[in-house]
C-alpha positions in Angstrom: 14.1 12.9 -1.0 17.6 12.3 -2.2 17.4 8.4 -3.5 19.2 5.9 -1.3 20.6 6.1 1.8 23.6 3.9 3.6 20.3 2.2 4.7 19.0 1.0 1.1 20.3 -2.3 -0.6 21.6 -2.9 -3.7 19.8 -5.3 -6.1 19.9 -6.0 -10.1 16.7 -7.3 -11.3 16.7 -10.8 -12.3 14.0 -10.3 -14.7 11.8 -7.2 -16.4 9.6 -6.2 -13.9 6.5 -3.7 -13.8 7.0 -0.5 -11.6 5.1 2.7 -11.2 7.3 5.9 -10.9 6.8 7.9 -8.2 5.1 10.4 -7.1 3.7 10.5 -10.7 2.5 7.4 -11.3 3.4 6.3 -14.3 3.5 2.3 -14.8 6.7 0.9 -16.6 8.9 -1.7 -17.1 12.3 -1.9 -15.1 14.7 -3.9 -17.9 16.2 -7.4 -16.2 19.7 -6.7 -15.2 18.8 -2.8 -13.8 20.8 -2.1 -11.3 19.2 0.1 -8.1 18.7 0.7 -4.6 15.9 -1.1 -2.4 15.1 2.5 -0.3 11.8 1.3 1.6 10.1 -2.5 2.1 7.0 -2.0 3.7 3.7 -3.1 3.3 4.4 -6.2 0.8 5.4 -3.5 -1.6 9.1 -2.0 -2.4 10.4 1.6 -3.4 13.1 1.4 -5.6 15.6 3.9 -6.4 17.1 3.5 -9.9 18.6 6.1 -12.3 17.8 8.9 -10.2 13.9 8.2 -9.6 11.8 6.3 -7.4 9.6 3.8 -8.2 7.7 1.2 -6.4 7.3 -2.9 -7.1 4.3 -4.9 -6.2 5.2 -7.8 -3.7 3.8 -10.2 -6.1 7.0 -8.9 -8.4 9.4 -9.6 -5.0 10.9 -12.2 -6.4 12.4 -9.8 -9.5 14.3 -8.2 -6.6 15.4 -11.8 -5.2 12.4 -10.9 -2.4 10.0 -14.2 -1.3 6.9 -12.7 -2.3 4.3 -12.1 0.7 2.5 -15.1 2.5 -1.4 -15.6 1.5 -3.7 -14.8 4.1 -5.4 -17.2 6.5 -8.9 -17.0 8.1 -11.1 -19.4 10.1 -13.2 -20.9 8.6 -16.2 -19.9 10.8 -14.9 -16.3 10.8 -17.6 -13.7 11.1 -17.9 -9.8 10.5 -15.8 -9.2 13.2 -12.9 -10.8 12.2 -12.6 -9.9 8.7 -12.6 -6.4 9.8 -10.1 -6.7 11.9 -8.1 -8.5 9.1 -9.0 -5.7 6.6 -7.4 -3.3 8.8 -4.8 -5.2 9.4 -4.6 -5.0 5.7 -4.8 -1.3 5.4 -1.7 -1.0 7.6 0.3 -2.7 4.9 -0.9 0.3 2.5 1.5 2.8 2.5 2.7 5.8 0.2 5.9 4.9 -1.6 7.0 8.2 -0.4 5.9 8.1 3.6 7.1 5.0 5.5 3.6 5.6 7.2 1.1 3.1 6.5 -2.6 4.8 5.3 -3.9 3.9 8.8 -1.8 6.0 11.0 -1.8 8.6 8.6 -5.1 9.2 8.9 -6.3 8.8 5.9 -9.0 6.2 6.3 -12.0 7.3 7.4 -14.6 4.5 7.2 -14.5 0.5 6.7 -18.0 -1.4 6.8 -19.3 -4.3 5.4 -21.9 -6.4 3.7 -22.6 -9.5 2.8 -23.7 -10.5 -1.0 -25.7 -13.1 -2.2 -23.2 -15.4 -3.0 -22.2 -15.6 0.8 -19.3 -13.7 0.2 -18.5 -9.8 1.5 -18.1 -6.6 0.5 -16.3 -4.1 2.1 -16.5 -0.4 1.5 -13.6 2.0 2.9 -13.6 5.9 2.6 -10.0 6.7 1.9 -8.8 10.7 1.4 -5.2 11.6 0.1 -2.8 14.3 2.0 -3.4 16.2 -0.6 -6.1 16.1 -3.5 -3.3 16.9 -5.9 -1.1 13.6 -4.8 0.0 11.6 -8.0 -0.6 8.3 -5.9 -3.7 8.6 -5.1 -5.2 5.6 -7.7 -1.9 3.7 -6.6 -2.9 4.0 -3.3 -6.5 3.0 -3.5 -5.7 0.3 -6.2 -3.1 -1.1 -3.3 -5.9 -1.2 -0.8 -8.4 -2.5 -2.9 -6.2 -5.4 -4.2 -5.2 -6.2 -0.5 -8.6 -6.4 1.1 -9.8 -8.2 -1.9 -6.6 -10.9 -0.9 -9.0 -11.6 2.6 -11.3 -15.0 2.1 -14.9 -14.3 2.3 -13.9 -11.2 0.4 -15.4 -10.5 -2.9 -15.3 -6.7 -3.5 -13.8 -4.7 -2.0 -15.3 -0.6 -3.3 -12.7 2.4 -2.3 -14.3 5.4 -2.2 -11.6 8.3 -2.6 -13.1 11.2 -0.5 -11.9 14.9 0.2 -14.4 15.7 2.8 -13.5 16.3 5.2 -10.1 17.6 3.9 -7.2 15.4 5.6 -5.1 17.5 7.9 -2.1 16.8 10.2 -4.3 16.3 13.2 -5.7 12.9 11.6 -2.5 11.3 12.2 -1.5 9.2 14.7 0.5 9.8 17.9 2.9 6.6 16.5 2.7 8.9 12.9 3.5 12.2 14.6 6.4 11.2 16.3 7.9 9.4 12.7 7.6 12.8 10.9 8.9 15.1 14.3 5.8 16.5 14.6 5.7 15.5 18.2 
């Protein structure tokens, strides 16, 4: 990837701000006054190019970017099983790598989502989650992401990612919507 394209906007942080560089996943801290590129807003998260590297900002830190930071979620109040699955993937659509502007979804790479319920009334949800490759520097990015953003759903308590390589993730896993994104179809 080269950085920024005419597409990306220009920001300066308006305070310090925790990033984590990508794909190696380091976590930092951007200085207030950094000057960068806004290269990909998807997901309630944002890649960042600055200095020559990516990183990527939480949407809890939009406002560092001069970003409204994402809107809480909402459920009925007499929501059941059903509709907190839907809404937790829903949620997993708003994962996606920093790198891909693919959400974990239509990659593919989610291969179960179940719940239970707790003693406390609350749920927990369990997701299988696989990587394009085992190697990927993301990976605990990505599941931290997904775990944080199901764990945002009311009624929610815990939400347990399972990072899986079986079966191994391959091209074929993706969506029609995903294959034509890449030019694979």
């Amino acid at each position: 990837m080269s950085g920024f394209s005419l597409n990306s906007e220009p920001f300066t942080l308006q305070r310090d701000c925790p990033a984590v560089m990508v794909p190696q996943g380091d976590q930092v801290v951007l200085p207030a006054g950094q000057i960068g590129y806004i290269t990909q807003a998807l997901g309630g998260s944002f890649t960042v190019y600055v200095d020559g590297n990516l990183f990527r900002i939480p949407g809890d830190d939009a406002d560092a970017l001069g970003k409204e930071k994402p809107e809480p979620l909402a459920l009925a109040e007499n929501a059941g099983d059903e509709d907190v699955e839907k809404l937790v993937w829903e949620q997993l659509r708003t994962c996606f790598d920093p790198e891909i502007p693919i959400n974990v979804v239509d990659l593919g790479l989610v291969y179960d989502v179940s719940l239970e319920h707790m003693d406390d009334g609350r749920r927990r949800v369990y997701v299988k989650l696989t990587l394009t490759a085992p190697g990927c520097g993301m990976g605990d990015i990505l599941v931290d992401d997904a775990r944080t953003k199901i764990e945002m759903i009311p009624t929610v308590g815990v939400a347990d990612i399972d990072l899986v390589f079986e079966p191994p993730w391959t091209q074929s896993m993706m969506s029609d919507a995903a294959k034509l994104e890449t030019g694979m179809l």
